[in-house]
C-alpha positions in Angstrom: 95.3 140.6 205.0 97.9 141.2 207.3 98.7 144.6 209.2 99.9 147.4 206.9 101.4 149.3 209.8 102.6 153.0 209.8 104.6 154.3 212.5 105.2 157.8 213.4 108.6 158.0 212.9 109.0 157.5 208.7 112.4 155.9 209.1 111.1 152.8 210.0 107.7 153.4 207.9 105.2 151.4 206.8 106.2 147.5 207.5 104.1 145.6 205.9 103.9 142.7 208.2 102.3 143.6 207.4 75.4 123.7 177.6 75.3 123.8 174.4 72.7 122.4 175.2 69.5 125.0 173.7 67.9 126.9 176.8 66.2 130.4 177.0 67.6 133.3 178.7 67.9 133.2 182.5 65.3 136.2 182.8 62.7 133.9 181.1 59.7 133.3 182.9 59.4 129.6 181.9 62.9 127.9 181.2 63.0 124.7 179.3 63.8 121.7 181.2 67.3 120.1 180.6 66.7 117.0 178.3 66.9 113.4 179.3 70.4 112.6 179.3 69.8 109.5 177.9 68.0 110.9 174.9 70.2 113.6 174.2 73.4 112.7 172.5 74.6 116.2 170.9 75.1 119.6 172.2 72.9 121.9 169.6 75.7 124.7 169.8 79.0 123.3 167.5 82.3 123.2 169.5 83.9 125.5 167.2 81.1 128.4 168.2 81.2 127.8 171.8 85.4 127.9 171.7 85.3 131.3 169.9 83.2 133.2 172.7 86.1 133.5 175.2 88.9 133.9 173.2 92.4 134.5 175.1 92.8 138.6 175.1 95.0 141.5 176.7 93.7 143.0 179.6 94.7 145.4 182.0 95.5 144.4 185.8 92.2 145.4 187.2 90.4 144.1 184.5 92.0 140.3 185.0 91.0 141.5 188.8 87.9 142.3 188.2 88.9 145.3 190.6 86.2 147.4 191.2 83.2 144.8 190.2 82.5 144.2 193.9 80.8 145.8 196.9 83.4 146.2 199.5 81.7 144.1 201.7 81.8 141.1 199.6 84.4 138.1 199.3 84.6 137.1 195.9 87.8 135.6 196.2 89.7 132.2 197.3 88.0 129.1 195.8 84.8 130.0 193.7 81.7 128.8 196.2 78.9 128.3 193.9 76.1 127.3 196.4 76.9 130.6 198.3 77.6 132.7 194.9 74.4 131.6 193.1 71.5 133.0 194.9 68.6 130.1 195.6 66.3 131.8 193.3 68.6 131.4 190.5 69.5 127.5 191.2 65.5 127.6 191.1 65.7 128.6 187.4 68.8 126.4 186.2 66.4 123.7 187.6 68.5 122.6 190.9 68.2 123.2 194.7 71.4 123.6 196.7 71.2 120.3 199.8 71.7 122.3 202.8 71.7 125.9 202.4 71.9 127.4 206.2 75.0 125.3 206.5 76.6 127.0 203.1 75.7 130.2 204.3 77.1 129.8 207.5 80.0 128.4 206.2 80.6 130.8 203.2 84.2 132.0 203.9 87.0 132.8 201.5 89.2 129.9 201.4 92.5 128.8 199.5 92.0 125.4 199.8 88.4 123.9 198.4 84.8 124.4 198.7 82.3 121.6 197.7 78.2 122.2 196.9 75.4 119.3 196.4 72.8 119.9 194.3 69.5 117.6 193.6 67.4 118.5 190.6 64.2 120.5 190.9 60.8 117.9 189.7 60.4 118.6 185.9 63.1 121.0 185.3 66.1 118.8 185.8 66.7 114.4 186.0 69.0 113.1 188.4 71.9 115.4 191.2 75.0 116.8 191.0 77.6 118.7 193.2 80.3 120.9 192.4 83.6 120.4 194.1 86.4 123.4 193.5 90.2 123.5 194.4 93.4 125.2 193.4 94.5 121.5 192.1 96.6 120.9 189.2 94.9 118.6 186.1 96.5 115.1 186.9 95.8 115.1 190.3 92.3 115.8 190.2 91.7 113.3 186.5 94.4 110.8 187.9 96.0 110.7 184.4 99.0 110.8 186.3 98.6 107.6 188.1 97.5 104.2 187.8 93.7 104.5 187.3 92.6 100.9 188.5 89.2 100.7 187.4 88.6 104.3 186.4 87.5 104.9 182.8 89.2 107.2 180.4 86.4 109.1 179.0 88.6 111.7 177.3 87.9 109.8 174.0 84.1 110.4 174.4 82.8 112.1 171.5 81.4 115.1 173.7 81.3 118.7 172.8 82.7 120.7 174.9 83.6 124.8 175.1 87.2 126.0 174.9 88.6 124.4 178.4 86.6 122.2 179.3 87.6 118.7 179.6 85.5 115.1 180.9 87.0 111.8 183.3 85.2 109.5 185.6 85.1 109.6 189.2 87.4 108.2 191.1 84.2 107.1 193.4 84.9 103.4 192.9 83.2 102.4 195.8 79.6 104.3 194.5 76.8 102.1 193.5 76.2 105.1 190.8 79.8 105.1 189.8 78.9 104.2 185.6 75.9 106.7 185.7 78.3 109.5 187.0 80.6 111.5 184.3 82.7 114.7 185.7 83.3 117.7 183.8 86.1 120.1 184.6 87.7 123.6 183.7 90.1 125.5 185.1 89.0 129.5 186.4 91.4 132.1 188.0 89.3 131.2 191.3 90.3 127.1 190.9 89.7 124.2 189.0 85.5 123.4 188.9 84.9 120.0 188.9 80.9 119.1 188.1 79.9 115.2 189.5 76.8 114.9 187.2 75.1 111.5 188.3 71.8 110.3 185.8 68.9 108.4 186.9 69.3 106.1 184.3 71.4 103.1 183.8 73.4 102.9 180.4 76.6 101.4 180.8 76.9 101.3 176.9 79.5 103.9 175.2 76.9 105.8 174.0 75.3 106.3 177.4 78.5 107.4 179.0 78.6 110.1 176.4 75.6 111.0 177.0 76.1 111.8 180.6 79.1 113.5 179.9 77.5 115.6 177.5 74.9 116.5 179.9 77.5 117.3 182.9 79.3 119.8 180.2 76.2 121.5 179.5 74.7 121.8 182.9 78.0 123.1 184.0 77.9 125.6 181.2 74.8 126.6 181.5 75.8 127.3 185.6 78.8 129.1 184.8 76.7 131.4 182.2 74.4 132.4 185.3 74.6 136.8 185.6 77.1 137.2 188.8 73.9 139.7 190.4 70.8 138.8 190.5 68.8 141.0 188.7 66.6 142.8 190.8 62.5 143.1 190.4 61.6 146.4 188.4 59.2 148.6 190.8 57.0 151.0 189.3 56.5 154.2 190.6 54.0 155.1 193.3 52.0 157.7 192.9 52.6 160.9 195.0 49.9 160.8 197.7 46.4 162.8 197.0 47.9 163.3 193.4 44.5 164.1 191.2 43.6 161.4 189.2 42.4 163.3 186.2 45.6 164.3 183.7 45.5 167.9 183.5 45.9 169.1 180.2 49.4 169.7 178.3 51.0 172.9 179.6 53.8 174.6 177.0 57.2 173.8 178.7 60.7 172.9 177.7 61.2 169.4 175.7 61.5 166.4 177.9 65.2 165.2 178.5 65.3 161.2 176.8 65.9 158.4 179.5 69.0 157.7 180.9 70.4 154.6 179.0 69.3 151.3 180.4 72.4 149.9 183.0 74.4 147.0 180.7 73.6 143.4 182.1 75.6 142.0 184.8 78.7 139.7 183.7 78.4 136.0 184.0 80.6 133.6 185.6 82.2 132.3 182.8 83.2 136.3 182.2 84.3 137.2 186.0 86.1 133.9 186.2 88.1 133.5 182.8 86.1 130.4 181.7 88.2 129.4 178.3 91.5 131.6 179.0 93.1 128.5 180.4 94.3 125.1 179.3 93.3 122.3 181.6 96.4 121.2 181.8 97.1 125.1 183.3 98.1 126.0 187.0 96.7 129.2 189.0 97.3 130.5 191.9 95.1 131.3 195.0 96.2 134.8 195.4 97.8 137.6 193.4 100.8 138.7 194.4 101.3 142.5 193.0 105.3 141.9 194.0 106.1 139.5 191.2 103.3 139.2 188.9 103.6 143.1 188.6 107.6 142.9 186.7 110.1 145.4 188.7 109.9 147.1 184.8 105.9 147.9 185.3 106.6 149.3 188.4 109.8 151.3 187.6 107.2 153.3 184.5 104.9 154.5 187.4 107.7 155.7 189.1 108.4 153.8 192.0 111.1 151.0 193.3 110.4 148.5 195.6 112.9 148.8 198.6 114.7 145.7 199.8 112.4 143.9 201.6 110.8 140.1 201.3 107.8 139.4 200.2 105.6 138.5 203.4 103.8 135.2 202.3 105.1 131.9 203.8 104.2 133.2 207.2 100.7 134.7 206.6 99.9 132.9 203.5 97.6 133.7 201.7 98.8 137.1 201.7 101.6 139.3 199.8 102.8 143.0 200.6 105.6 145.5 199.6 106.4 148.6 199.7 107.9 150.9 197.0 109.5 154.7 197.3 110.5 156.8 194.1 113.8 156.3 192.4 116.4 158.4 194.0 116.3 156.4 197.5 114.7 159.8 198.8 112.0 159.3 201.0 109.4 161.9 199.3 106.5 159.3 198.6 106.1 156.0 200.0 103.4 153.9 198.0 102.9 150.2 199.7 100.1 147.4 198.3 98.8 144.2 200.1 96.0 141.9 199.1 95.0 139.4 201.5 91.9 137.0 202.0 90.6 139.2 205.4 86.9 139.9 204.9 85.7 143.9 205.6 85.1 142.9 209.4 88.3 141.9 209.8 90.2 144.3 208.3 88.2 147.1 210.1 89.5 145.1 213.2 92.2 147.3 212.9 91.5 149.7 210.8 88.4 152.7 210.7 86.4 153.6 208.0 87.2 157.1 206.7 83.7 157.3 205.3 83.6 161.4 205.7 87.2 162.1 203.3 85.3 162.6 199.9 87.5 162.4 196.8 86.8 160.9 193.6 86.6 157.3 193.7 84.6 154.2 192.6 82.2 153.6 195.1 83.0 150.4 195.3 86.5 151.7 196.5 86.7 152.0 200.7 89.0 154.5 202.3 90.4 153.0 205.4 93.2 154.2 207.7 95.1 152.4 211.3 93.8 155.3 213.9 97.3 156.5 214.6 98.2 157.1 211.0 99.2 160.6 210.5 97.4 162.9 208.4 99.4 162.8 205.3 98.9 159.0 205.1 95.6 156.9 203.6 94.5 154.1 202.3 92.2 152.6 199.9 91.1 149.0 199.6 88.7 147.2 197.4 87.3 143.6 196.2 88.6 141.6 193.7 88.3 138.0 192.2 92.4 137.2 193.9 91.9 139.0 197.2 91.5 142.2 199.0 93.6 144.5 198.2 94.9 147.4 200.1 96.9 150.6 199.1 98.3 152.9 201.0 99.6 156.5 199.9 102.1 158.3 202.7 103.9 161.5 202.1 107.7 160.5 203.1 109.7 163.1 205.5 111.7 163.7 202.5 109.3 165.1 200.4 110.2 169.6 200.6 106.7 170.6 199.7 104.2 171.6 203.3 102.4 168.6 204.7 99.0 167.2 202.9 95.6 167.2 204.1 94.0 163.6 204.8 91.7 164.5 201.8 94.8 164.7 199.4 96.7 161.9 200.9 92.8 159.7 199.9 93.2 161.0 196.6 96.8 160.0 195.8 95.9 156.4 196.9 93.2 155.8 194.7 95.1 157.7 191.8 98.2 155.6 192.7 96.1 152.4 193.0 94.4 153.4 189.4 97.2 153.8 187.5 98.6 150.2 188.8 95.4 148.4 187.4 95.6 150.3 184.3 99.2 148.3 183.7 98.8 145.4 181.2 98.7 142.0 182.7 101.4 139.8 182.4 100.3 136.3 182.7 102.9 133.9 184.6 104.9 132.1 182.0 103.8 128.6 181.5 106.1 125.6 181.8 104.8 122.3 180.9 105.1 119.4 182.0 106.7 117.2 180.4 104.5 113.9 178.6 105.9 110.2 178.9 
């Protein structure tokens, strides 16, 4: 996130420089242990099924974002980083432990380039290790379908079962003494392209056997991905008010008990939060979302606003994207700017102070922030999602003939302004493909 500056003077204002296979839920007490790859050779839920579950559908720009899932605190963006994502109790219960876990959580920053996470399988839950690799990388490069595979394998003609966008290859490991025990499963996520090294105990180098490690890496990976994004936490019973009589006194006449509030709906999975099935492998994403093309000029023109005649700033700060918009009539009466950036909350409040006493109506998960020079009629909002950061800013422009707002109304115009721009519908990035020889 780069600065989203506001000078004093409005004429130069705001410059935005600124898996199938069969297991019980994850709250069960005792989950089965992953079968012996090598005596396993189907997937007990049908392809078909497990390819109608995340069906392509039309969302809404904060719903692709997840805007609004996250504590502002947290940076679920950049490359997914399972080992820091998945808490270590719930590797426990998918049966693996994450190799060198103070160095993931000291390294656990948001990144637009990879993240990579070893895991080794827990005694009598889970056979052989794994890791988990993830980068914004397109489909041949990462498969090598696109070059001369040497000695690499084409498992893509395995008989595997596999959910909607998933896809199998060998490693390109050539020089591992495990390289015909190891299959690689892959899909493609709006946080970059998983790639699960699944490596068995067992030696099979028979065609069977291969597909039977393949089919084990799919599920495991599936069974990862469908891990709840929270960690439930431990129900606590009440504790007794102190020197409360233990006998129940009897029933007094009184008004009838309100009913209990609704239990909370479970926490989304992985697969939900990051798309799993809404892309073909073959598909590209990118690291970032950029609200200055993948919102169309059209989108922005219904909420009223233009964006004036600046450049998006990316190549420079990258990853990062900003502009700034004013209403249609080249007056200066509102000036609405966005960024989204890969910053973490310490960062950002580097330059930027909490405005934790303005009270409007907001999510909480939505943080009011503001440059300590900013002039009262001027706020911003900024909160999580799965592509970045994102920042708005609301500023009364010097054009506008109605008296000066309060910092409180300026707070509530961003988060309004910034609410109505998720509720657009998301336009996915046309598609071009490339062409087969």
């Amino acid at each position: 996130m780069r600065l989203f500056r506001a000078t004093v003077a409005l004429c130069a204002l705001l410059p935005l420089t600124a898996c199938a296979i069969v297991v019980p839920p994850l709250h069960s007490p005792t989950p089965t242990p992953l079968p012996d790859p090598v005596t396993t050779s189907k997937s007990a839920v049908p392809q078909e099924v497990a390819e109608e579950q995340h069906p392509q559908k039309d969302v809404t720009v904060g719903e692709f974002l997840n805007a609004g899932l996250y504590r502002p605190e947290s940076n679920a963006f950049g490359t997914f980083r399972p080992c820091a994502e998945i808490s270590a109790e719930q590797w426990q219960e998918l049966g693996w432990n994450v190799e060198d876990r103070e160095s993931v959580s000291r390294n656990d920053k948001p990144s637009k380039y990879s993240s990579l996470c070893n895991i080794k399988a827990v005694p009598g839950k889970n056979l052989g290790r794994a890791f988990l690799s993830v980068k914004f990388e397109e489909y041949d490069k990462e498969t090598a379908t696109d070059n001369v595979r040497g000695d690499r394998e084409d498992f893509s003609t395995l008989e595997v079962k596999k959910p909607k966008g998933f896809y199998v290859y060998a490693t390109d490991d050539s020089f591992s003494s495990t390289v015909t025990q190891t299959c690689m499963a892959g899909v493609l996520t709006k946080r970059g392209r998983i790639a699960f090294g699944y490596t068995s105990p067992f030696i099979d180098q028979s065609r069977m056997g291969k597909t039977k490690v393949c089919q084990t890496a799919v599920d495991s990976l599936q069974r990862i991905l469908d891990t709840p994004v929270f960690a439930p936490a431990p129900a606590s019973a009440p504790s007794p008010e102190p020197g409360a009589q233990a006998a129940t006194p009897p029933p007094q006449p009184g008004p009838v008990p309100t009913p209990s509030p609704a239990p909370a709906p479970p926490a989304p999975t992985f697969t939900q939060v990051l798309g799993v099935g809404d892309y073909q492998p073959r598909d590209q994403v990118a690291p970032i979302f950029n609200p200055c093309t993948q919102i169309s000029a059209e989108q922005w023109q219904s909420l009223g606003w233009r964006r004036t005649p600046d450049k998006t700033v990316a190549d420079e700060y990258a990853p990062y994207y900003s502009c700034i918009f004013r209403n249609h009539d080249d007056k200066l009466r509102e000036v609405f700017g966005i960024e989204v950036t890969y910053k973490t909350l310490d960062e950002q409040l580097e330059k930027r102070i909490l405005l934790d006493k303005v009270i409007v109506n907001k999510p909480d998960t939505y943080t009011l922030v503001n440059f300590t020079n900013a002039e009262e009629w001027n706020c911003s909002v900024g909160v999580v999602t799965s592509l970045g950061r994102i920042t708005a800013t609301y500023v009364q422009g010097r054009d506008d003939p109605q008296p000066r707002i309060t910092k409180k109304q300026a707070c509530q115009r961003a988060v309004d302004q910034l609410q109505t721009v998720f509720g657009l519908k998301y336009e996915p990035p046309a598609v071009t493909p490339k062409p087969t020889s």
